[in-house]
N, C-alpha and C positions, 0 to 999 in steps of 0.2 A: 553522574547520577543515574540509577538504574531507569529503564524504559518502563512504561506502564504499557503492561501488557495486552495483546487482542487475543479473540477466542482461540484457547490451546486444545488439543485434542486430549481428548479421558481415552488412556488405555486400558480395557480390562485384560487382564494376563490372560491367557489359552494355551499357549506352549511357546518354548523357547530353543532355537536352532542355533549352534554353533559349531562345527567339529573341527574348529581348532582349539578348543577351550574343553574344562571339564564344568557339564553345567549340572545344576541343582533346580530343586524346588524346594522355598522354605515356608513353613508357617512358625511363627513366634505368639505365644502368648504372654503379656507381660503385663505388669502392674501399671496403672494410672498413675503414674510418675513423670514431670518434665527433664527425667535425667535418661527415662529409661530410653530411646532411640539414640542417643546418645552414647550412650553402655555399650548396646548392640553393635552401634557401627563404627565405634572405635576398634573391639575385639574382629570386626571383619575385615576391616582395612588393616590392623595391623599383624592378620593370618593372610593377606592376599589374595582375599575374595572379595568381590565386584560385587554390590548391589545394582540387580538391575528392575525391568517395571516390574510395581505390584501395586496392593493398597494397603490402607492400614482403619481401620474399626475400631470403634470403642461400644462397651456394653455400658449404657450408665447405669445399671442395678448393681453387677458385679464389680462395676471400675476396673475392669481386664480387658484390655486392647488386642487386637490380631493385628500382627502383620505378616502377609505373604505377598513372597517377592519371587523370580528367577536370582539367580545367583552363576555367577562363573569363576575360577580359579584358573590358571597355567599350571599351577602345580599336580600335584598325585594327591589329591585328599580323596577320603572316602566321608561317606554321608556320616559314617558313626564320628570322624573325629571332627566333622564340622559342626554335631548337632551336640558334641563337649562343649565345644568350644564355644556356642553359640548361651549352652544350659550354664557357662560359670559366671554370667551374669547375675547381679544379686536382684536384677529386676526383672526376670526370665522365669512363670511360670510353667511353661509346658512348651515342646517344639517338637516338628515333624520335619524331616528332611530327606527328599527322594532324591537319590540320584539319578543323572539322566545315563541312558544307550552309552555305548562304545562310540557310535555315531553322533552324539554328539545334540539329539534330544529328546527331552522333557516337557511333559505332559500335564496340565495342572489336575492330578488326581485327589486332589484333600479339600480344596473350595467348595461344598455344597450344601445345599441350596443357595441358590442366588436371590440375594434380595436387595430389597432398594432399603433407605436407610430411616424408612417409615415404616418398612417391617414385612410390605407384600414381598412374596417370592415372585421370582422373573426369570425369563428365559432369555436368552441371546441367540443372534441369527442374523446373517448379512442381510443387509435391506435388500439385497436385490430377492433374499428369498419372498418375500412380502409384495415386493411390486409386480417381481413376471409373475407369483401365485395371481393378485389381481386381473393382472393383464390378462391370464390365461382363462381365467374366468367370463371377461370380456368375450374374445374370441370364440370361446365354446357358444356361450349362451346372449349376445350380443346385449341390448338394454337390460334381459333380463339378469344377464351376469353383473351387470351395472346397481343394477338393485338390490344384488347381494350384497353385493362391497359396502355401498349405502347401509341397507340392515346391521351389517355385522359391525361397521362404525359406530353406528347408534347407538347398539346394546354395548356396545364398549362405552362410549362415554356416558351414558346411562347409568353402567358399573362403576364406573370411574368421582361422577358424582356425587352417588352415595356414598364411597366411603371420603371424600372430601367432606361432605356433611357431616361425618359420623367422626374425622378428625378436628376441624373447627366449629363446627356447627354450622346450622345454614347463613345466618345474619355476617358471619365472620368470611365466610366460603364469597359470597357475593360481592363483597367489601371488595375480598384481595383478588379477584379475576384478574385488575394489571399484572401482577406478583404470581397468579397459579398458572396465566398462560405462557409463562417461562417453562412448565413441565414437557410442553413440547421440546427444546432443546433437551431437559434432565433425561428425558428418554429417549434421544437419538433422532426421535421425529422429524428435527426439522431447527429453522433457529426466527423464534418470532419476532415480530414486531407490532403493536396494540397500537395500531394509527386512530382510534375514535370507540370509544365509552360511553355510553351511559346507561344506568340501572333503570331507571322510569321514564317515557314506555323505554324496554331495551333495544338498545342500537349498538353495532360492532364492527369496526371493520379490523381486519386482521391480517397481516403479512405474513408470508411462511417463506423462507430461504431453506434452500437446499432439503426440500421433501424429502421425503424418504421413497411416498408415493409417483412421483414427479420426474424427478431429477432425472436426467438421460433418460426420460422416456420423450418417443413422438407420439404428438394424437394431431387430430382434427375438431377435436371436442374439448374443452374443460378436463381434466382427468382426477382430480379428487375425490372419488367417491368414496373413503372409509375416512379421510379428514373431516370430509363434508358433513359425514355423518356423523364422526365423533364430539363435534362441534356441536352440531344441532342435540345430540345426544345430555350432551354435558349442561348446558345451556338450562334444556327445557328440565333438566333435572335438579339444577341448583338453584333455579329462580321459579321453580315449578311455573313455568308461560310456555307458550309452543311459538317456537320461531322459525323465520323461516332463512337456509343459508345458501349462498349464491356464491359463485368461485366465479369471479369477475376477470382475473385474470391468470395463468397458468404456466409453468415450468415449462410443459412438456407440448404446451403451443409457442415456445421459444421467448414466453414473457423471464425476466430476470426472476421473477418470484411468483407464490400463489396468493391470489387475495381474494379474502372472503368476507362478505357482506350479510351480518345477522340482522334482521328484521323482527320484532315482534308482529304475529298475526294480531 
């Protein structure tokens, strides 16, 4: 019987290296069909191309699904006869297919804008550019660099608030805080854990594994300051209260996780 799975990694595609292989970039657009991935990946496996990572989208106004993937072959294909072969699907309306270098790669040039699948647009970028950007701020300008990080957390979950309000409404937004602080994980953040709740007066304590902020960094001090911030940000925005948030314990002072303690003032 199959294993019930623990957390898998979400790849997003950025380019694809092989030069033993002839590789590709595809995007497919197809019909709202449970035949249609089907269609697709028969005609690919039975021309001798490998689906490799991608994603796949669906629009529900138009019911037209994307999928773009990397793709490899052994064989000699060129993009025009991969992107026949790919168009004689009856559930294929539109495809793009780049070929990669001589060398062997492929660049995802057709994906853009990024967004999430609530519709804001996003950018991507190794954590580490986020935490030495931090760090570095630190160092320059000592607490007072500390206080940026803080500020710019704020107004982040600040922003982030509002448009959870303006997606469920505020009564709804409150309710599901167990359920919305999982967005830490959906954004790379971090992977949480809601050890203690409650709405009236508000109380919080909150686990963070593998920060983003955090993780392989050392300090001597607490080190969250734009979680901290974001927290307190989001908080005093969705419950409109001003709280106050404590990182009780820390990554990057060798504790297993970050935990932080929301207090109503």
């Amino acid at each position: 019987m199959p294993r019930e799975l623990g957390p898998k990694v979400k790849e997003t595609i950025g380019y694809h290296f092989n030069p033993k292989k002839k590789v590709f970039l595809v995007s497919i657009e197809m019909k709202s069909d449970p035949r249609a991935l089907a269609s697709i990946t028969s005609i690919l496996s039975s021309s001798g191309i490998t689906a490799l990572g991608g994603f796949t989208s669906m629009n529900p106004v138009s019911q037209i699904g994307v999928w773009g993937f990397f793709a490899e072959s052994e064989k000699d294909v060129r993009a025009s006869q991969l992107k026949k072969l790919i168009d004689s699907s009856p559930y294929v309306t539109g495809s793009s297919v780049v070929e990669g270098t001589e060398e062997g790669l492929v660049v995802d040039t057709i994906h853009f804008p990024l967004k999430l699948n609530s519709g804001e647009t996003m950018i991507l970028a190794r954590k580490e550019v986020f935490s030495d950007m931090f760090k570095r701020l630190g160092e320059i300008f000592g607490t007072g660099g500390e206080t940026i990080v803080f500020e710019e957390g704020e107004a982040t979950g600040e922003s982030d608030g509002r448009r959870l309000i303006e997606v469920f409404g505020k009564d709804l937004a409150q309710q599901s805080i167990p359920e919305l602080s999982n967005l830490y994980l959906t954004l790379g953040w971090g992977r949480p854990e809601l050890v203690r709740f409650n709405a009236i007066p508000f109380s919080a304590t909150i686990r963070l594994y593998d920060s983003f902020e955090c993780a392989g960094q050392k300090s001597t001090k607490p080190h969250s300051y734009f979680i901290r911030g974001h927290m307190t940000g989001l908080i005093n925005t969705i419950f409109q209260k001003k709280v106050n948030c404590t990182e009780t314990k820390c990554a990057a002072l060798g504790d297993s996780f970050c935990e932080f303690v929301l207090t109503e003032k």
